[in-house]
C-alpha positions in Angstrom: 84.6 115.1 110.2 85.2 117.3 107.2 86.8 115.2 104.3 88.2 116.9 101.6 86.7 116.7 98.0 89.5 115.2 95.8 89.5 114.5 92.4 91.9 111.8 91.1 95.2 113.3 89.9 97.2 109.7 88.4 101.1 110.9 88.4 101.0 111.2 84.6 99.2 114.2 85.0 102.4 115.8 86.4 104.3 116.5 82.9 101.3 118.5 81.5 102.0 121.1 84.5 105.5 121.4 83.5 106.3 124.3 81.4 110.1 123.8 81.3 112.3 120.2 81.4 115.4 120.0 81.9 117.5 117.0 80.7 114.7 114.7 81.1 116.8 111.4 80.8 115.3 107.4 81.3 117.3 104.7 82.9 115.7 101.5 81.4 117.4 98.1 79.6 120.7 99.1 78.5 120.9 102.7 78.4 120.5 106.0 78.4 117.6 107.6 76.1 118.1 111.3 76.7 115.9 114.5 75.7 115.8 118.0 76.5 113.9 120.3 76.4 114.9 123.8 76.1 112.0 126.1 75.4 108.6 126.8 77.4 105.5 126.4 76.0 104.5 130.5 76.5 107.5 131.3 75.3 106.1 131.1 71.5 109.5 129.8 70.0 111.4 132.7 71.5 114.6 131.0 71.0 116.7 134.3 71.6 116.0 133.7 75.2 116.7 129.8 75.4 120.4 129.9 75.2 120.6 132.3 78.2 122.3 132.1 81.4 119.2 132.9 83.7 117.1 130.3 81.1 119.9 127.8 81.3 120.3 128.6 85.3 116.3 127.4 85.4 116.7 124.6 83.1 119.5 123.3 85.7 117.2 123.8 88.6 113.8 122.1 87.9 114.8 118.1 87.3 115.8 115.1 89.8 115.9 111.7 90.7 112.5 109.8 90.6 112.6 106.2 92.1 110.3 103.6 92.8 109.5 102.9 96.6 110.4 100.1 97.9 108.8 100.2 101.4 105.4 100.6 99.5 106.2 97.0 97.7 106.6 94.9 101.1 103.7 92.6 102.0 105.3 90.8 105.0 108.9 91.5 107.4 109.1 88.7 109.7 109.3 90.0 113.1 113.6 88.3 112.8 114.0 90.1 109.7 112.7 93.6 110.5 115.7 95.1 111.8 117.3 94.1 109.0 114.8 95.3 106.3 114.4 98.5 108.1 117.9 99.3 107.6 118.3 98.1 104.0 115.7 100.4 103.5 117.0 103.8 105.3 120.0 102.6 103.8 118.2 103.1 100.2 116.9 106.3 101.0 120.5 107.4 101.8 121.5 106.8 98.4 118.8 108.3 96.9 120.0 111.4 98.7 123.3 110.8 98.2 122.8 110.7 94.0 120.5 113.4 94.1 123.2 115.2 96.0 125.8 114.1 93.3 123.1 115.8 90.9 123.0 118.7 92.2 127.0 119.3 92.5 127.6 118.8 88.6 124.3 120.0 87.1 126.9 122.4 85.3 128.4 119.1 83.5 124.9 117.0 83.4 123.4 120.4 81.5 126.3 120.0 79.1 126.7 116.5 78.5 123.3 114.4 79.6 125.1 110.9 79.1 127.1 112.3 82.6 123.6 111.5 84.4 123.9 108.0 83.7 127.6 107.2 84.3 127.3 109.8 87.5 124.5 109.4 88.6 121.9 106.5 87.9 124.5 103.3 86.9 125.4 103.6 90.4 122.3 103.7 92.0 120.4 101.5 90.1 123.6 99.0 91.0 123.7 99.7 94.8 119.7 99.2 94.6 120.0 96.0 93.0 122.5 95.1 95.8 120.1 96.1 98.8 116.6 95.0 97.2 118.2 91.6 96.9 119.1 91.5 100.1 115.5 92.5 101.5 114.4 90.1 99.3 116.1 87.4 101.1 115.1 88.2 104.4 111.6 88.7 103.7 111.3 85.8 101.5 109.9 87.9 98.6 112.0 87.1 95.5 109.8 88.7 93.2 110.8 92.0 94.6 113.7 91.2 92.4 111.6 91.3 89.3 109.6 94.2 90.0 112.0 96.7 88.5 112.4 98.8 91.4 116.3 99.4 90.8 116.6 101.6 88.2 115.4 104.8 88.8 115.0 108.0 86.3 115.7 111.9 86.6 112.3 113.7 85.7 111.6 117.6 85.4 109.7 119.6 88.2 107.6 122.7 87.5 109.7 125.6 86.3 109.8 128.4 89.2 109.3 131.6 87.2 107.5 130.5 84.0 104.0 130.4 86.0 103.7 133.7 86.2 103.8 134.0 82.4 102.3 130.9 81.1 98.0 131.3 81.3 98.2 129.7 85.2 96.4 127.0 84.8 95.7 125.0 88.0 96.2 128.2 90.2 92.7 127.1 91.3 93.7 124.7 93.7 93.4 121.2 92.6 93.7 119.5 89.7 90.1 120.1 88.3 89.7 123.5 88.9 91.8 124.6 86.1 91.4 128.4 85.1 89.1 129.2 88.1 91.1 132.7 88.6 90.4 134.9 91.5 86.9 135.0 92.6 87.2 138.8 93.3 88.8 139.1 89.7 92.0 138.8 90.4 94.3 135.9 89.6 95.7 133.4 91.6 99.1 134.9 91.7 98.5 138.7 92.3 97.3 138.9 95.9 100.1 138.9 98.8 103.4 138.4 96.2 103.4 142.4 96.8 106.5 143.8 95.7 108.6 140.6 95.7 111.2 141.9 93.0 109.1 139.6 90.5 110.5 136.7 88.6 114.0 136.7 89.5 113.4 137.4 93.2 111.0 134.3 93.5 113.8 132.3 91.8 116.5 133.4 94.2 114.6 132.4 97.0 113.2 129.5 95.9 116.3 128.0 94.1 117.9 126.6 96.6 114.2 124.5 96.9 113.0 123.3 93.8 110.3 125.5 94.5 107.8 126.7 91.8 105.5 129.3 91.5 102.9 127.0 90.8 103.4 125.4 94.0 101.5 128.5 95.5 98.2 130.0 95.2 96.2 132.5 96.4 93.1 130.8 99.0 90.7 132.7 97.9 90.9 132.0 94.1 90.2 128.2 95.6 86.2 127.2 95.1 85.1 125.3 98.9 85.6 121.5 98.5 85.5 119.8 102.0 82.7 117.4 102.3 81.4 116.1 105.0 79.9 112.6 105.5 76.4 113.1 107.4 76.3 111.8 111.1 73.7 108.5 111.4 72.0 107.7 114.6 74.6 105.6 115.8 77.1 108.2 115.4 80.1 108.9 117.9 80.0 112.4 117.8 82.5 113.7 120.7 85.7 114.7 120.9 88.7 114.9 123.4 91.2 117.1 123.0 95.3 116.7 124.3 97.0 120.1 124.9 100.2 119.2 123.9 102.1 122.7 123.2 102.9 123.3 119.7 106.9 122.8 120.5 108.2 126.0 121.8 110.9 124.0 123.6 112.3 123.4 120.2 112.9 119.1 120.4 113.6 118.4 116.7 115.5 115.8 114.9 115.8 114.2 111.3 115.1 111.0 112.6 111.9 108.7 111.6 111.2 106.1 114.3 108.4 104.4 112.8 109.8 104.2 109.5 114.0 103.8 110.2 114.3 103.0 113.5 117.4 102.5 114.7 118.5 105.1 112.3 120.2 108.4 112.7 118.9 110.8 110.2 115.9 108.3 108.8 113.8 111.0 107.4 117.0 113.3 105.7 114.5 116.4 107.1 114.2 117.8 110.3 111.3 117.1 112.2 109.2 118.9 115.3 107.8 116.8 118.1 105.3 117.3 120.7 103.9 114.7 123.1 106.8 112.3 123.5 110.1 114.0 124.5 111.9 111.0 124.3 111.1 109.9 120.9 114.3 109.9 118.7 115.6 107.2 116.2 116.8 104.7 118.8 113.4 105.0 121.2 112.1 101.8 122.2 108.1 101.2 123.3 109.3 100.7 127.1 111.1 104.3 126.3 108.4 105.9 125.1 106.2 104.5 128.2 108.9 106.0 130.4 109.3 108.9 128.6 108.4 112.5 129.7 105.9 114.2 127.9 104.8 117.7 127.0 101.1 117.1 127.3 98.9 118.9 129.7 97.6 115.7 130.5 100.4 113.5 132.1 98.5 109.9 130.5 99.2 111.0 126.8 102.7 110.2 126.3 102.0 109.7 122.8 104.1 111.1 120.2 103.0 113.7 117.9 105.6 114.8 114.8 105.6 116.2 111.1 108.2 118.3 109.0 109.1 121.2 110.2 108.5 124.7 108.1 110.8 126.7 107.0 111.1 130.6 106.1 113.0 130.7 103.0 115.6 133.7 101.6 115.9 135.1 105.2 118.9 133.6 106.5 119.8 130.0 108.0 119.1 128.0 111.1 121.7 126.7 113.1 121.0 123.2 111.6 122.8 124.6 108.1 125.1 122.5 108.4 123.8 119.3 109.9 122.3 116.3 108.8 118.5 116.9 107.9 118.8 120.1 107.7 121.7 122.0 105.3 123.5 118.8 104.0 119.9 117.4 103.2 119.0 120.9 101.2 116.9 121.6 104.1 118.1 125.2 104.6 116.4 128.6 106.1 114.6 129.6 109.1 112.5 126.9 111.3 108.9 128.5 112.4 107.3 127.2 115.9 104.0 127.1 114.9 101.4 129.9 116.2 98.9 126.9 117.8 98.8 123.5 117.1 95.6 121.6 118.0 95.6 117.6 118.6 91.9 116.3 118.5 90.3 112.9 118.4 87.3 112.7 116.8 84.6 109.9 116.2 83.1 107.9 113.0 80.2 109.4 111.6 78.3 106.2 111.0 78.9 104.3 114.3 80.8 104.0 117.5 84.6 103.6 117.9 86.8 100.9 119.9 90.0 102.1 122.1 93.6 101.9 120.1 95.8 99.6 121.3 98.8 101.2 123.4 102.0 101.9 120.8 99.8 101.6 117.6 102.0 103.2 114.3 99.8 105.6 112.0 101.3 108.1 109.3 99.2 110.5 107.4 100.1 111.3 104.2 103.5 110.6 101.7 107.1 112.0 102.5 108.0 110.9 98.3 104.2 112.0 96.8 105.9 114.0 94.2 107.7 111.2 93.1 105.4 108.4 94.0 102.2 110.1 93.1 99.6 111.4 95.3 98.0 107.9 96.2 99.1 108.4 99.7 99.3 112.2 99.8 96.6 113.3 102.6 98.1 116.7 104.8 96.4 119.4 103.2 97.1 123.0 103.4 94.8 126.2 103.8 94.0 130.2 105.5 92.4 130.5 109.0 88.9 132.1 107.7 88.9 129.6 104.6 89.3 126.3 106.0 86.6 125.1 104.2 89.2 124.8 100.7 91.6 122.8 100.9 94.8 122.2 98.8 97.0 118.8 99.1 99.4 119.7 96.1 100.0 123.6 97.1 101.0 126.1 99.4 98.1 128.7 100.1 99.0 132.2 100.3 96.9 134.0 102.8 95.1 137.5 102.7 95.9 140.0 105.4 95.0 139.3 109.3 94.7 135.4 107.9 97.5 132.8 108.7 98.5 129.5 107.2 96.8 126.2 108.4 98.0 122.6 108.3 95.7 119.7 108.9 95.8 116.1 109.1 93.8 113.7 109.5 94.7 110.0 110.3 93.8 106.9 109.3 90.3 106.1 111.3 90.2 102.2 110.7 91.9 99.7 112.3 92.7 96.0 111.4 92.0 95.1 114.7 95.5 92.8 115.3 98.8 95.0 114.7 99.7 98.4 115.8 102.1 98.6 112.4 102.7 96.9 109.2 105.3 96.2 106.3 104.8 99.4 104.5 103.1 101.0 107.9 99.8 101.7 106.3 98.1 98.4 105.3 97.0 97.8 109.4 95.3 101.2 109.2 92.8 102.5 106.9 90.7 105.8 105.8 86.6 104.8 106.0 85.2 105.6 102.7 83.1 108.7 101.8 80.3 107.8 104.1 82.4 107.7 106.8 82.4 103.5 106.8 85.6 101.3 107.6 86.5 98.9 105.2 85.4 95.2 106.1 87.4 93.4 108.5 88.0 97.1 109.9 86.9 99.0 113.0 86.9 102.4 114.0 88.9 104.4 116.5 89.3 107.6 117.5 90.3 109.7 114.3 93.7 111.9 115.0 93.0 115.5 113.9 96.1 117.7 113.4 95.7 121.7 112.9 98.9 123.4 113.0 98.5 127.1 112.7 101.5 129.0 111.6 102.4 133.1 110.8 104.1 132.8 107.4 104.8 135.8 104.4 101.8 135.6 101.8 104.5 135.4 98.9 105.2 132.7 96.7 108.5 131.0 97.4 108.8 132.4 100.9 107.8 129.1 103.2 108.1 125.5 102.4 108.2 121.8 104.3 110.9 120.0 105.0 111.5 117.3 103.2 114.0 114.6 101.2 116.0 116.4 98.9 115.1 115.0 95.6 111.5 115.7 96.8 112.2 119.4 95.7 109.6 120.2 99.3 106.5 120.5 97.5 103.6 120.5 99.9 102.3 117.4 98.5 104.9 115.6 100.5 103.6 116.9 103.7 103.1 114.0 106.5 102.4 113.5 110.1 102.9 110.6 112.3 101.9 109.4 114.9 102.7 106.8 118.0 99.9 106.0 120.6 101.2 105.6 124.4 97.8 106.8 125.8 97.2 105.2 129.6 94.9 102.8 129.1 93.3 104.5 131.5 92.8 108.0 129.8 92.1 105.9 126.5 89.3 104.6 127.8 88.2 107.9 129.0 88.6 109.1 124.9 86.6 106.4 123.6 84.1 107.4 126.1 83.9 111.0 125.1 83.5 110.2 121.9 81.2 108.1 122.3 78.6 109.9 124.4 78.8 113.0 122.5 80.9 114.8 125.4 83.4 117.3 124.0 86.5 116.5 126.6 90.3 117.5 127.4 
């Protein structure tokens, strides 16, 4: 199976792709240190423009709240205390949203006075933190998680969404690494598909109800090919089996996350689509799921399919505009069904692969990468015609007759005894480069995701849902996963895969 290329992008690499900061303002011991910056690097010390209303307008647009992840810190939940530690932790996620929320209503008075982000803003949170990572920390037994310094949290400064377009474009490439490339037909990364967008302040007014930034965009074919892919030894599972699911025309969508917060109404604070299971919500039991309907062609996957739904942006509002997930999370604008979606399971390139056990948890990717860092970022973006480049950290903007691609592909390793874990990623892993599983590993059948969608080729004019203060870059982009195969028709994937067979 293809794999792409990546070269390692560490989360300090973020502030050298910022050409603006606004209020950029640390939470750590007893204060507040706060700095701002007010001019762009391209704009050669044009200060007559700083003081502006459409500079200042920016300036105000491009920061929030970064905070450490606590999920990501768990080890061990005792089967008593998950309940417990599963709502301590959507509860967390609440506030975050909450303060970025609080943010975002009195950027006016933040811009004005800084010190406001800490009495407004961060004291609070890092106090009701404190308050719920204690209280983890007593159920799970981990009392270090008390010293770990996940409380306090910091407001940090996206990309500015106009300056790209003025500022050299470096990293229109794609990834980080491919710096400069430009357009292979001479072009740059920018110019093809933006057509006659109104420029500058027409991207912005889109995209500023987002985060968005221009940079989160580029043109696919200014991207070099970087998907490798391992070789197939002679023990190789080669097949495939594919589940024709639909790709959600019966619209079932919610902002709930039930591997992550169940139990939880609104867990994810974005709006999901689902295919597969139609009784998967927050509050779905296994037994449920078993009994639930299913909008598979196949009547023994039951299995539940979901990822973020995408939105057209600037053209008006779906009827979730005021709901939870969707307009009081910042989600706003029009949700696309997707053109196709494809669900595929594929085999391991260096041996054969063992059945998944019934109701085992996998998700793909990182809801928080632009805050976390791309550790765990894995959906990657690209054009039908050019799916051999890739992008994780960008939104490709397709030439004519060519539509935008999602992919996934899931964990392909499994620990062999649980079907989730604390964080819900240490029981699964990705083999390495050669297509091996780690030791103490084996190999299933790898998930596949393609998710074909119709979208503008202008910058600004699509994006993922996703949690507010994660500004929906496409670096956040996930997919998950439940398995409630029969074990009949699991036996008959394995098989497939096995022998070769290409199956549905």
């Amino acid at each position: 199976m293809g794999r792409i290329a990546r070269s390692p992008r560490k989360r300090s690499t973020l502030p050298r792709r910022m050409t603006l900061a606004a209020a950029a303002l640390i939470l750590g011991g007893g204060g507040l240190a706060a700095v701002n910056f007010y001019a762009s690097a391209s704009e050669g010390g044009g200060g007559g423009h700083g003081s502006s209303g459409h500079d200042m307008a920016q300036m105000r647009m491009v920061s929030t709240i970064d905070c450490p992840d606590v999920g990501n810190s768990l080890s061990t939940v005792p089967d008593s205390a998950k309940s417990r530690v599963d709502r301590q932790l959507a509860d967390i996620d609440t506030q975050i949203t909450d303060a970025y929320t609080k943010f975002a209503d009195n950027k006016d008075r933040i811009q004005r006075d800084p010190r406001l982000a800490d009495t407004m803003v961060l004291a609070p949170l890092k106090e009701q933190r404190t308050d719920a990572i204690g209280r983890i920390a007593d159920a799970t037994g981990q009392s270090d998680l008390k010293a770990k310094g996940l409380a306090p949290c910091t407001m940090r400064a996206a990309d500015d969404p106009s300056s790209a377009a003025q500022d050299g474009q470096d990293g229109q490439g794609g990834q980080d690494g491919q710096d400069g490339q430009g357009g292979q037909d001479g072009q740059d990364a920018q110019g093809s598909g933006q057509g006659n967008d109104g420029g500058v302040q027409a991207f912005a007014a889109s995209a500023s109800a987002s985060g968005l930034s221009r940079r989160d965009f580029v043109d696919i074919r200014s991207v070099r090919p970087n998907v490798a892919t391992p070789p197939a030894r002679r023990a190789a599972s080669t097949g495939s089996f594919t589940s024709d699911c639909g790709r959600n025309e019966n619209g079932k969508r919610n902002p709930d996350n039930v591997i992550v917060a169940p139990g939880v109404s609104n867990g994810a604070h974005h709006m999901h689509d689902y295919v597969g299971n139609q009784a998967t919500d927050a509050f779905s039991s296994d037994g449920d799921l078993a009994r639930g309907g299913t909008s598979c062609r196949n009547q023994g996957d039951k299995s539940t399919y979901y990822w973020p739904v995408v939105r057209l942006l600037g053209q008006g509002n779906d009827a979730d505009a005021n709901a939870k997930g969707g307009g009081k999370d910042k989600n706003l604008g029009k949700i696309q069904t997707p053109a196709q979606s494809t669900i595929r399971f594929v085999g391991s390139p260096v041996g054969k692969v063992t059945a998944m056990p019934r109701f085992l948890r996998i998700i793909t990717g990182d809801a928080k990468a632009f805050t976390n860092g791309d550790a765990n970022a894995n959906a990657s973006w690209s054009c039908t015609g050019f799916e051999n480049r890739q992008l994780k950290d960008k939104y490709p903007l397709c030439p004519q007759g060519s539509k935008v691609v999602r992919t996934f592909h899931f964990q392909s390793c499994w620990d062999g005894k649980n079907i989730d874990s604390a964080n819900h990623r240490t029981h699964v892993a990705f083999a390495d480069k050669a297509g091996a599983c780690p030791a103490g590993f084996k190999a299933i059948p790898q998930l596949v995701q393609r998710i074909v969608y119709d979208l503008p080729a202008k910058a600004g004019a699509f994006a993922v849902d996703s949690f507010p203060e994660q500004l929906h870059k496409p670096v956040t982009d996930h997919g998950d996963f439940i398995d409630v195969f029969s074990d009949q028709l699991m036996r008959k994937v394995v098989d497939c895969v096995n022998s070769g067979r290409s199956c549905a």
